[in-house]
Each structure stands twice: as structure tokens, then as C-alpha cells.
C-alpha positions as CSV (number, residue, x, y, z in Angstrom):
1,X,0.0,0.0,0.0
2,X,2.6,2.8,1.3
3,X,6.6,2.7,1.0
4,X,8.4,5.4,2.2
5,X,12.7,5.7,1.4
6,X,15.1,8.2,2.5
7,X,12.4,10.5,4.1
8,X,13.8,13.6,5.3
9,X,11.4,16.1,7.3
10,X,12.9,19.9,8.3
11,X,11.5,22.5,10.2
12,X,13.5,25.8,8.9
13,X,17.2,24.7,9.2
14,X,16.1,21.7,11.9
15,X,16.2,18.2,10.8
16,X,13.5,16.0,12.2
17,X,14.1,12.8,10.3
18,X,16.9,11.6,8.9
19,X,16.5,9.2,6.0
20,X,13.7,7.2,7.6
21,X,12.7,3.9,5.4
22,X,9.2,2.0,5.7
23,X,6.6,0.2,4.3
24,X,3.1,-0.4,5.1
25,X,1.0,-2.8,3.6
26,X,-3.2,-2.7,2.8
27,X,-5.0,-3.5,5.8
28,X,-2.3,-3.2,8.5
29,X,-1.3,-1.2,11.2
30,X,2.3,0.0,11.7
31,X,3.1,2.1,14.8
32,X,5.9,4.4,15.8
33,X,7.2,4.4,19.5
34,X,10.1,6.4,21.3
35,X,10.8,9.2,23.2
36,X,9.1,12.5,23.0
37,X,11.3,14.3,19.7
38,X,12.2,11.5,18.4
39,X,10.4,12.5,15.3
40,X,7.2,10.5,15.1
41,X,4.8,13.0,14.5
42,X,7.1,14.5,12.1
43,X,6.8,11.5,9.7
44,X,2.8,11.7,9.8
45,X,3.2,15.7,9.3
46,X,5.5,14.3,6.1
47,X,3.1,11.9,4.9
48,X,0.1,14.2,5.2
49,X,1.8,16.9,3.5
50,X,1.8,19.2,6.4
51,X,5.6,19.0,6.8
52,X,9.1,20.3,4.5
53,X,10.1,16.7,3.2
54,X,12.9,14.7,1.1
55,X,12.6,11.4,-0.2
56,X,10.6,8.9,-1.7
57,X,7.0,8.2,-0.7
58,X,4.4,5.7,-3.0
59,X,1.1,5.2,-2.2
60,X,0.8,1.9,-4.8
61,X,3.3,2.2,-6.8
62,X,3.1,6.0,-7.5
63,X,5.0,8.8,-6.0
64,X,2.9,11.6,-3.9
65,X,6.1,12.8,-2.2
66,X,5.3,16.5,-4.3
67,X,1.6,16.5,-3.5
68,X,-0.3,19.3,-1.9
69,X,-2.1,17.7,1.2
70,X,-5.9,18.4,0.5
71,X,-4.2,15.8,-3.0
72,X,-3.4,13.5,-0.7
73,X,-6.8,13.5,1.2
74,X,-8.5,13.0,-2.1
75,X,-6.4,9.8,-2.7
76,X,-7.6,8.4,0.7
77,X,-4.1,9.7,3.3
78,X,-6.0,11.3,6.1
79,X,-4.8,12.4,9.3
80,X,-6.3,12.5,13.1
81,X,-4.2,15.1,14.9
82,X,-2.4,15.1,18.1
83,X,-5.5,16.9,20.0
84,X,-8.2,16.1,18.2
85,X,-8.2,19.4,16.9
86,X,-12.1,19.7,16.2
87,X,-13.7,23.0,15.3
88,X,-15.2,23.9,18.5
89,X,-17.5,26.3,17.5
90,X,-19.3,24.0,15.0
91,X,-21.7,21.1,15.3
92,X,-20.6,17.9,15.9
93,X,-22.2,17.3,12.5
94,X,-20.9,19.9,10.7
95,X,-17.9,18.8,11.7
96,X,-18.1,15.8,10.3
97,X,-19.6,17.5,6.7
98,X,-16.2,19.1,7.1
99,X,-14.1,15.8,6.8
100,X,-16.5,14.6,3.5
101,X,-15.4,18.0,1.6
102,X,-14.1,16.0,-0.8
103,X,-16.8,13.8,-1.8
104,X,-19.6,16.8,-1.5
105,X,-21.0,16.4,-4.7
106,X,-22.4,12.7,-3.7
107,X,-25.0,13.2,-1.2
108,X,-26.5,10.0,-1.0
109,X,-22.4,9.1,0.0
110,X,-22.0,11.2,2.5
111,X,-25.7,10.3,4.3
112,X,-24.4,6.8,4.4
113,X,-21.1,7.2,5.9
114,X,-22.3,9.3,8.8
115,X,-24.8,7.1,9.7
116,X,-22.3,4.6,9.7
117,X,-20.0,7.0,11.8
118,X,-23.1,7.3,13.9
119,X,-23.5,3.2,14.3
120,X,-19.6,3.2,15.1
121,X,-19.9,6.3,17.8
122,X,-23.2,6.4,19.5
123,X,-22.5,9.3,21.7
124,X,-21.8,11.7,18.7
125,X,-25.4,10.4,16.5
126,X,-26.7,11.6,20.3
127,X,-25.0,14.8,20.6
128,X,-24.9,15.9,16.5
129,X,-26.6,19.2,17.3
130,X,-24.1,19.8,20.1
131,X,-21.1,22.3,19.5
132,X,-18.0,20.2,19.2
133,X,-16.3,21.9,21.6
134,X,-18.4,21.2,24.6
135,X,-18.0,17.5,24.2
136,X,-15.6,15.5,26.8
137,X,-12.1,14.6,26.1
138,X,-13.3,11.3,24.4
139,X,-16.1,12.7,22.6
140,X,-13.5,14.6,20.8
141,X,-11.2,12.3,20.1
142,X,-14.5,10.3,18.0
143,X,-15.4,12.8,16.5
144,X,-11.8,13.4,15.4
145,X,-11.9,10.0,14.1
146,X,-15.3,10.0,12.5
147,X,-14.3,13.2,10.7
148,X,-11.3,11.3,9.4
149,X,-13.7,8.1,8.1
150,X,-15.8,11.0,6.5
151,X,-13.2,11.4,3.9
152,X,-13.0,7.8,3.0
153,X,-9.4,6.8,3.7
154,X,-7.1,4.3,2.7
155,X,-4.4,5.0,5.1
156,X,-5.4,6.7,8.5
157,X,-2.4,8.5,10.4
158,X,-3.1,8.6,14.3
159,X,-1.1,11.0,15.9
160,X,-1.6,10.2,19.9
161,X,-5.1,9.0,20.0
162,X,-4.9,8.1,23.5
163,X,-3.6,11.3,24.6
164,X,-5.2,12.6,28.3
165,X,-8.3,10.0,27.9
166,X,-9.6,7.7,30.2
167,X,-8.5,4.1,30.2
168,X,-12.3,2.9,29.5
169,X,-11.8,5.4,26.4
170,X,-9.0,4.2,25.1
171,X,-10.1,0.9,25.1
172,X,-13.3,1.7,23.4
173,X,-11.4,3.7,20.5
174,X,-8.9,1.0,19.9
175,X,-11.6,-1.4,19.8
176,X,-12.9,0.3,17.3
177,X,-9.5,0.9,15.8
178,X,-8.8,-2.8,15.3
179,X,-12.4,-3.2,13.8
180,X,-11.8,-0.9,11.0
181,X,-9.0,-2.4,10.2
182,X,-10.2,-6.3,10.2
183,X,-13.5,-5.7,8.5
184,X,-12.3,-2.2,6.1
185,X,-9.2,-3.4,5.5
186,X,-8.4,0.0,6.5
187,X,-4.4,0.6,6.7
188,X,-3.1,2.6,9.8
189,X,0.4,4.5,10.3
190,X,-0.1,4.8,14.3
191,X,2.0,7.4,16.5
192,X,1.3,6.7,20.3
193,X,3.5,7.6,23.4
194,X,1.5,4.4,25.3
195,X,4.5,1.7,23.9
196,X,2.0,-0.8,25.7
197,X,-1.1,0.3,23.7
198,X,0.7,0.3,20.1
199,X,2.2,-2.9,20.5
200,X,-0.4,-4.9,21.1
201,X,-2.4,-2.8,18.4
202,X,-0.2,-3.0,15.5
203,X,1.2,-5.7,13.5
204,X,4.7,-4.2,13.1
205,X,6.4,-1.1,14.9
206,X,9.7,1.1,14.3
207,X,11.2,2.4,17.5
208,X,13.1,6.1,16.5
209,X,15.3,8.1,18.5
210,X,16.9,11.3,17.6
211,X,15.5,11.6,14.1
212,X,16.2,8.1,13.2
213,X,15.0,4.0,13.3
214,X,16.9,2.2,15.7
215,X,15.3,-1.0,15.7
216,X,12.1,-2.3,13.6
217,X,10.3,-6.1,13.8
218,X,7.2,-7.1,14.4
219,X,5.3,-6.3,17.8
220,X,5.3,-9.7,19.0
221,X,8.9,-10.0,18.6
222,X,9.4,-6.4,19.9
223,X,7.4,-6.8,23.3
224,X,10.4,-9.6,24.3
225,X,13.5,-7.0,23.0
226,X,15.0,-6.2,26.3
227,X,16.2,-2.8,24.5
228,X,12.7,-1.8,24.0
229,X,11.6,-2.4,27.5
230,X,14.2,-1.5,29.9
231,X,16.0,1.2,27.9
232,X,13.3,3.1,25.2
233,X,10.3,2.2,26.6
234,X,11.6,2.9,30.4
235,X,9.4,-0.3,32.0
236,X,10.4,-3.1,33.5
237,X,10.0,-6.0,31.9
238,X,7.9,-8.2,34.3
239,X,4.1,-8.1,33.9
240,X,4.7,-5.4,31.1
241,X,2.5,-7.0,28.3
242,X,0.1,-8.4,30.6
């Protein structure tokens, strides 16, 4: 689905990444773990074409590195934000209108997905008429991710969903989470600072420090590295994965 060489992201004259290499294939989900600046959410910003970037990125085949990012929303890469980041002053269903921009010529489309958002997120299809940014923490953080489904993705980029929720929360979300990707086939590039959480979410993860990848493999192998859990992670290893 995705494969990503070389990738360079700068922020003026700071480099954030340096020469990362990946691949991500349809239907899976891929997380990045380390410390805070390790540049994680630098390589979503890259992918989403938020971000100055070098390298080569192909979403099948073709190369989108040089795309504008509402291109690459039309071709399905979409991107939940560190902090939600809903428009607070709008409906929760406006707000999800917002995420279908790009298919607003097919009504009947967009009727169908947010009734399927609404299936997926009870508490939003009870709150629609509310303004987004009275809603809890967790209410956010759906609608953040139904806006997202809105725009019919391919590849969804996660940047911190579990970020100052509730454990009950987070568990709903990533049930959610691992359903869209089992029954969708959805693909998911994951950034989350809960190492526990994204290992035993994705199928593969990529552990970065300092701009770089130190060490990728898949999760189940990653969860017994004794690097990852006593040195980047900063857990002991008994009863970690439990």
C-alpha cells in the first residue's frame, strides 16, 4: 500500500528525520514508538503533507512525495491530529460535513457514511446538534476520528489518540480501531507515546530516537526485546505485556 525511502522532514534549518525507510501494507497497522522528539509525528506531518520533506514516498506504486495535502486527502491519506483538533465552534455534525469535503458532490455518499459514523460512535449520533467543543475529552477524540472516516481513507495516520483519555476510552477507541481495520481493510500509520497500547495494536512497529530507526520487527517480537523495554520504553519487563 505505502513505502516510504530516504524520508527527510525539516522545520526551517532543523532536521526532524533523517533518512527514515518503511513500508506499510493494505490493511495493516504500523506504529511508531520512542521518546518524545524522536520524530514521530514528524513523519505523519510528512506523509500528510503538512511537513518540508525529502525522499521517496508511493502510495501503490506512485510517487505523492510533491503533492499538496488536500491531493493526498483525495487519494484516501488522512490524518487524526495530536488533539483532536475539532472546530469547537461548530456542530458535531458539521464537523463531520467538514471531513466529506471531498466527496460533497455525492450526497447520498456522504448520508451513508455518517450514519455509519453514527453506528460506530453512539455518543456523537446523540450529541450531532451539540457544538464540538463542549464535548468530553473522548467525545472529541471520535469525532476526530469520524471526521477522518468522512473522507473515505485508505491510510489513516493517528497521531496520539490516547492522549489525556480515560482508560475505558482508550479501550473503546482502539476497539474500534482494530475493527476498521479487520472488517475495512483499513491501513493505519499509528504514532502513540503508550508503547503498551501500540504494541499490542499493530502488526509491526519502528522504535526512533533522535530523528532516526533504531530498531524495527514485528510487535510480538518487539514486546520480548530487552532494548525496548528496559532502555526506550523505560518499564520493567515483568508483567509489562500483561
Amino acid at each position: 500500500m505505502l513505502r516510504v525511502r530516504g524520508l527527510k522532514v525539516y522545520y526551517g534549518r532543523i532536521q526532524a528525520v533523517k533518512g527514515v525507510s518503511f513500508h506499510l501494507y493494505e490493511g495493516e497497522a504500523i506504529a511508531f514508538i520512542g521518546p518524545n522528539g524522536a520524530g514521530k509525528s514528524s513523519i505523519l506531518m510528512a506523509l500528510s503533507g503538512v511537513a518540508k520533506r525529502e525522499g521517496e514516498i508511493r502510495l501503490k506504486g506512485r510517487e505523492i512525495s510533491r503533492l499538496a495535502p488536500h491531493e493526498l486527502v483525495k487519494m484516501g491519506i488522512i490524518q487524526v491530529p495530536e488533539g483532536r483538533q475539532v472546530f469547537p465552534t461548530l456542530t458535531v455534525e458539521e464537523n463531520l460535513l467538514l471531513g466529506g469535503f471531498n466527496r460533497k458532490g455525492e450526497k447520498g455518499w456522504i448520508k451513508k457514511t455518517m450514519e455509519w459514523v453514527w453506528s460506530l460512535f453512539p455518543p456523537l449520533a446523540e450529541r450531532k446538534r451539540q457544538l464540538a467543543g463542549s464535548l468530553s475529552g473522548g467525545e472529541q477524540q471520535m469525532l476526530a476520528l469520524g471526521r477522518a472516516l468522512m473522507g473515505d481513507p485508505r491510510i489513516l495516520l493517528l497521531d496520539e489518540p490516547s492522549l489525556g483519555l480515560a482508560p475505558m476510552i482508550v479501550e473503546e477507541i482502539y476497539t474500534t480501531l482494530k475493527k476498521l481495520r479487520e472488517e475495512c481493510s483499513l491501513s493505519i500509520v499509528l504514532v502513540e507515546q503508550n508503547a503498551r497500547l501500540a504494541l499490542n495494536f499493530a502488526q509491526r512497529a519502528y522504535v526512533m530516537e533522535s530523528g532516526a530507526v533504531i530498531l524495527s520487527g514485528e510487535t510480538g517480537m518487539l514486546r520480548r526485546d530487552d532494548t525496548v523495554l528496559d532502555v526506550y520504553l523505560g518499564r520493567a519487563r515483568e508483567g509489562f505485556f500483561e
